[in-house]
C-alpha positions as CSV (number, residue, x, y, z in Angstrom):
1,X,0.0,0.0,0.0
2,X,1.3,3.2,-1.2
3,X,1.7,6.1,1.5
4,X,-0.7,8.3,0.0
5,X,-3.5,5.4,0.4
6,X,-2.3,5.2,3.6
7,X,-2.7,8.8,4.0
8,X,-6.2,9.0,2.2
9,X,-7.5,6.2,4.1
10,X,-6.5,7.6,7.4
11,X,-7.5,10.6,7.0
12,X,-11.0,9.2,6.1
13,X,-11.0,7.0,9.2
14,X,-10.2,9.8,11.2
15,X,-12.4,12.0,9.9
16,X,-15.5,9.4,11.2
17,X,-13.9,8.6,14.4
18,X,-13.0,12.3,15.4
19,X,-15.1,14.5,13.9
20,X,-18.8,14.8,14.7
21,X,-19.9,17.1,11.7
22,X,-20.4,14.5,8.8
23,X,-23.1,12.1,8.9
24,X,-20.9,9.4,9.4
25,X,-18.8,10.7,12.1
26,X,-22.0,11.4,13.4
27,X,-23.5,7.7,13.0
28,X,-20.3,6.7,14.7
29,X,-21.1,8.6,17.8
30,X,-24.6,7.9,18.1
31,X,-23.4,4.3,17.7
32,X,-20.9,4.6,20.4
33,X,-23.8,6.5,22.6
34,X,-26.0,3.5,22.3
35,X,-23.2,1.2,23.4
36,X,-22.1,2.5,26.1
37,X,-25.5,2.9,27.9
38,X,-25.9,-0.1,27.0
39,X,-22.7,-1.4,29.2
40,X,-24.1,0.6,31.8
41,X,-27.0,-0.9,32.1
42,X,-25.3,-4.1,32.0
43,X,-23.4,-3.5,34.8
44,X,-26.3,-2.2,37.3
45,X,-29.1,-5.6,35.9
46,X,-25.6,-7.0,36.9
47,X,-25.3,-6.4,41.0
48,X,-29.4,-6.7,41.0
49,X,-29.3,-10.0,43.0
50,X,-29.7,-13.3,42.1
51,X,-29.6,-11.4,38.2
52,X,-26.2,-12.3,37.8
53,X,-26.4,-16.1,38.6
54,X,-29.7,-16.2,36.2
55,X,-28.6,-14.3,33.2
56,X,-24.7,-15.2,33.6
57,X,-23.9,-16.4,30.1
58,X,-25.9,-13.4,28.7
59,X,-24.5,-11.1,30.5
60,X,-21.3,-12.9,29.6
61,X,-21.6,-12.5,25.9
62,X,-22.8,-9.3,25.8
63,X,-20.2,-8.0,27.7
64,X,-17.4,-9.7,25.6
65,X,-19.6,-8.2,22.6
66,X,-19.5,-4.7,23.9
67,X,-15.7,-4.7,25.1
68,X,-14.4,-6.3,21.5
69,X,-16.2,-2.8,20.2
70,X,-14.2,-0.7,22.9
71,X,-11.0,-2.2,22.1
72,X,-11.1,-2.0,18.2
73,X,-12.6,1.5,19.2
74,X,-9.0,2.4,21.1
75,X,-7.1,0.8,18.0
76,X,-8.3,2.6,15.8
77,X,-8.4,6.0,17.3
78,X,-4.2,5.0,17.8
79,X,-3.5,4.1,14.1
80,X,-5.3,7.0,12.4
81,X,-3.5,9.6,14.7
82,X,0.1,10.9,13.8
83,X,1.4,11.4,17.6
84,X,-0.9,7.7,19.1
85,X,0.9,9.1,22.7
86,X,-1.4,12.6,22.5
87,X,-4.4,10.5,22.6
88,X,-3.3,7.3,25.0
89,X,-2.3,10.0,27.5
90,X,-5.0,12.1,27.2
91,X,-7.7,12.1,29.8
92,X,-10.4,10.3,27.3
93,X,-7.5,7.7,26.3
94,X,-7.4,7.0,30.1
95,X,-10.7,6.5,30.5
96,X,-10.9,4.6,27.5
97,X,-8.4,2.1,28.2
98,X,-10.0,1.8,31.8
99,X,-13.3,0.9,30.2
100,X,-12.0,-2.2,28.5
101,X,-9.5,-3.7,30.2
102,X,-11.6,-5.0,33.0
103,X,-13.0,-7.5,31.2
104,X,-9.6,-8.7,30.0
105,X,-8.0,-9.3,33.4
106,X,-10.8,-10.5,35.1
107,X,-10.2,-13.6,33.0
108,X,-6.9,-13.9,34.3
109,X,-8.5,-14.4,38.0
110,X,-9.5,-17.7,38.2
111,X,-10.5,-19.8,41.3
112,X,-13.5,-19.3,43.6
113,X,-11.0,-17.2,46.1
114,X,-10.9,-14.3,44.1
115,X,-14.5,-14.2,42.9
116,X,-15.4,-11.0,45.1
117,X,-12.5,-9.7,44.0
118,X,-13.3,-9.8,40.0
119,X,-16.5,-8.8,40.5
120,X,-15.7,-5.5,42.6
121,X,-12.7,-5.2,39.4
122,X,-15.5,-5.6,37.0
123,X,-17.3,-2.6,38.5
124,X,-14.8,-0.4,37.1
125,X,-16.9,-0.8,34.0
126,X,-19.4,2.1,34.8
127,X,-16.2,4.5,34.2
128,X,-17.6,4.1,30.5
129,X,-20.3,6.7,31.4
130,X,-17.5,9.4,30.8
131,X,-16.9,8.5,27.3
132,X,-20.5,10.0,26.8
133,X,-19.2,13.5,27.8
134,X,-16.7,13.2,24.6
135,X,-20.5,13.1,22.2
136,X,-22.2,15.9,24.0
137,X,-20.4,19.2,22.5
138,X,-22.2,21.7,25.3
139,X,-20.4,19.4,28.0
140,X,-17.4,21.2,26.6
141,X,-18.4,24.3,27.1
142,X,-19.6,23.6,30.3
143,X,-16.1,22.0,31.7
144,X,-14.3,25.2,29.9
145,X,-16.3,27.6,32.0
146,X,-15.7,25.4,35.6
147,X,-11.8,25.4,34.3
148,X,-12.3,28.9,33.8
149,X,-14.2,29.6,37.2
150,X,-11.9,27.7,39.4
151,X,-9.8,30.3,40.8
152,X,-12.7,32.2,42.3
153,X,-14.6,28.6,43.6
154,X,-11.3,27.9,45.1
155,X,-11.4,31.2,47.1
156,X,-15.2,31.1,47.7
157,X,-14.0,27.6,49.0
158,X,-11.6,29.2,51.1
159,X,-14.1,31.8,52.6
160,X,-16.3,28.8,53.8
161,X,-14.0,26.6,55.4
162,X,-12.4,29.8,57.3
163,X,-16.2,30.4,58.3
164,X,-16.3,26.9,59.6
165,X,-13.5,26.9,61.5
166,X,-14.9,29.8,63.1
167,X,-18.6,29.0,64.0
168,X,-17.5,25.4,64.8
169,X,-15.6,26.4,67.4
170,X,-18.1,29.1,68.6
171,X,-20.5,26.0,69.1
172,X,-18.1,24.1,71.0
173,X,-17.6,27.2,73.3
174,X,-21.8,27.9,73.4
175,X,-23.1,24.4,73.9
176,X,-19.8,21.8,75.1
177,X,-19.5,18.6,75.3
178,X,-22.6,17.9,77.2
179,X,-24.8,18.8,74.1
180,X,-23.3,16.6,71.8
181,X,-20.4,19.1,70.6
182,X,-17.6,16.8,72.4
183,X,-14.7,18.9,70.5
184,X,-13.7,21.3,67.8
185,X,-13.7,19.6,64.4
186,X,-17.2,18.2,65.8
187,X,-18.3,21.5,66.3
188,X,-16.7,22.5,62.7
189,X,-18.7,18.7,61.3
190,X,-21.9,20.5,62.4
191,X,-21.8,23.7,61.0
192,X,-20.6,22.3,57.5
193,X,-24.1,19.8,57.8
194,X,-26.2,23.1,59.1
195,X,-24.5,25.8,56.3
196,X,-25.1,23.3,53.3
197,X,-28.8,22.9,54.3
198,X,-28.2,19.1,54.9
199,X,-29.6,18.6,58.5
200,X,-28.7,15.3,59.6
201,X,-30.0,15.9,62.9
202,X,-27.7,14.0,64.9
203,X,-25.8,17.1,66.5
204,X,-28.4,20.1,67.9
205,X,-28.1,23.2,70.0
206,X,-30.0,22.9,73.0
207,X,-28.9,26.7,74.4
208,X,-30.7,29.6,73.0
209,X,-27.7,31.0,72.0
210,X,-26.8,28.3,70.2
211,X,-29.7,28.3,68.2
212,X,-29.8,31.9,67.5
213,X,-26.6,31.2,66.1
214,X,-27.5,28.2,64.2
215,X,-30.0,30.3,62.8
216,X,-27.9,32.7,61.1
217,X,-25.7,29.6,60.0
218,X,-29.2,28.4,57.9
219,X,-29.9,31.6,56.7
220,X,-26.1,31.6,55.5
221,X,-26.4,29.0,54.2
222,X,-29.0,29.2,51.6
223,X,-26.8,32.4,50.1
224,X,-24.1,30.4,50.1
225,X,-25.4,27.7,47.7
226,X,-25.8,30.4,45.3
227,X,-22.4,31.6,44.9
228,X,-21.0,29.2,43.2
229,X,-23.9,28.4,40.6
230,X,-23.5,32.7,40.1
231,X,-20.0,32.4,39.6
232,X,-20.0,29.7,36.8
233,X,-23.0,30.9,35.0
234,X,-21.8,34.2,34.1
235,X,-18.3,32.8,33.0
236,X,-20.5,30.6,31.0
237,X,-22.2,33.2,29.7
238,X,-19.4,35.9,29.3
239,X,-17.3,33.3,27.4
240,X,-20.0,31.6,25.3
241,X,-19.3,33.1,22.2
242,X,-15.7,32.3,22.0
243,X,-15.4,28.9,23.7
244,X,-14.7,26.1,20.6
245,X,-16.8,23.9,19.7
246,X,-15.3,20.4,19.7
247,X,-15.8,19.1,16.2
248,X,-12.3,19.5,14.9
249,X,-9.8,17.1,16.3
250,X,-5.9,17.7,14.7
251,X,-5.3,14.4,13.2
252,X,-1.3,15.4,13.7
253,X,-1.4,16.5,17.8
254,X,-4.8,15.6,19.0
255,X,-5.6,19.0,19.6
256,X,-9.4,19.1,19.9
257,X,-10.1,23.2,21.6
258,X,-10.7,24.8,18.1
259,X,-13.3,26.6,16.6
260,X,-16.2,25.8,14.5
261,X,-15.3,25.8,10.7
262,X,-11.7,26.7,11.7
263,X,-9.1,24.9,9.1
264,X,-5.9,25.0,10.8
265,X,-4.8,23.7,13.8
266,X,-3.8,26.3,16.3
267,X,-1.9,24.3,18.6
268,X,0.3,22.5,15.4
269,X,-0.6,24.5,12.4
270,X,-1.6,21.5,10.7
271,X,-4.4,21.5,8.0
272,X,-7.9,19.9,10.3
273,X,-9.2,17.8,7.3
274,X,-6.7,17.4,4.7
């Protein structure tokens, strides 16, 4: 086979594996979608008891069925890529390679000893419901803007544990050990439950002061909850016009981040579809 059929015909392949605006790279997601809910739902008829034992040997071939469609999957987005280690190192070629090779060395565990053990390894299977967030293009835009947002969550963050610290350890002065609040990080336990509106009710103030100050800790707390949603939606909404739309994938360096209808890769320079 010459190098430019080798070329042509990678290019094609690439083009339906990584690219979701043609109709066929868009069959090949949909086809991909319907598979891997379908694993998933494997996996939960699969710890349903007394399902497993009844339906083993279908649940045996399907699974086999789905995880040959995984690993030719993974092949194939190697071979059609210039740089295969952009991709295999890449946070979807983790999860990727996760997804399938459960099935492969569970087989290698044989004996009754280790039966508990295979089937908690087998689990690991339901880390194919993040392949779906590679087919749904406003994920992206939605993980860009929590990338995006993360310095001032992390400082909100900040802001709340301080205020933790700090009312926790008011409560353990206010109502002591004899009301349930034996020491400080107890204290700081219960005014994490009471500021994110949880409530489990097992730690109370029993003083009036401590209620009063439990109180303001609810009433906090339901302003609280809205910071964070506030910060992400307008970075969301500030950036929306100029966060890419993930349809163009670099065949050369994997680069994924680029705008619709854009023709060279910015991260390479490389012609997109060649």
């Amino acid at each position: 086979m010459s190098d430019s059929t080798s070329s042509n015909w990678k290019s094609k392949l690439h083009e339906i594996i990584y690219e979701a605006d043609t109709p066929t790279g868009k069959a090949f997601d949909v086809g991909l979608l319907i598979v891997i809910l379908l694993s998933i739902v494997l996996v939960m008829l699969e710890s349903i008891p007394g399902m497993s034992d009844k339906y083993y040997w279908e649940f045996y071939t399907a699974e086999w069925i789905i995880t040959i469609i995984f690993t030719i999957e993974y092949i194939l987005r190697i071979v059609v890529i210039n740089q295969p280690s952009k991709y295999i190192f890449s946070f979807y070629g983790v999860v990727d390679l996760l997804s399938t090779l459960p099935t492969y060395i569970a087989i290698l565990g044989g004996g009754h000893n280790l039966l508990f053990a295979v089937r908690a390894l087998r689990l690991l299977r339901i880390f194919r419901i993040l392949k779906i967030t590679r087919y749904i293009g406003e994920s992206n835009k939605l993980l860009l803007a929590l990338r995006n947002s993360r310095a001032k969550i992390l400082v909100f963050l900040y802001a709340v544990l301080i205020l933790c610290v700090i009312m926790g350890t008011v409560m353990y002065l206010v109502e002591g050990p004899e009301n349930g609040y034996t020491s400080i990080p107890t204290g700081i336990y219960w005014c994490i439950v009471t500021l994110t509106t949880v409530g489990f009710g097992d730690i109370h103030p029993v003083t009036p002061l401590g209620q009063f100050i439990a109180s303001l800790i609810m009433i906090t707390g339901y302003g609280i909850i809205a910071v964070p949603t506030g910060i992400v939606t307008s970075e969301f909404t500030r950036r929306n016009q100029d966060i890419p739309v993930n349809t163009q994938v670099c065949p050369h360096c994997n680069e994924s981040k680029h705008l619709d209808k854009a023709e060279y890769c910015h991260n390479c320079g490389n012609l997109l579809n060649e």
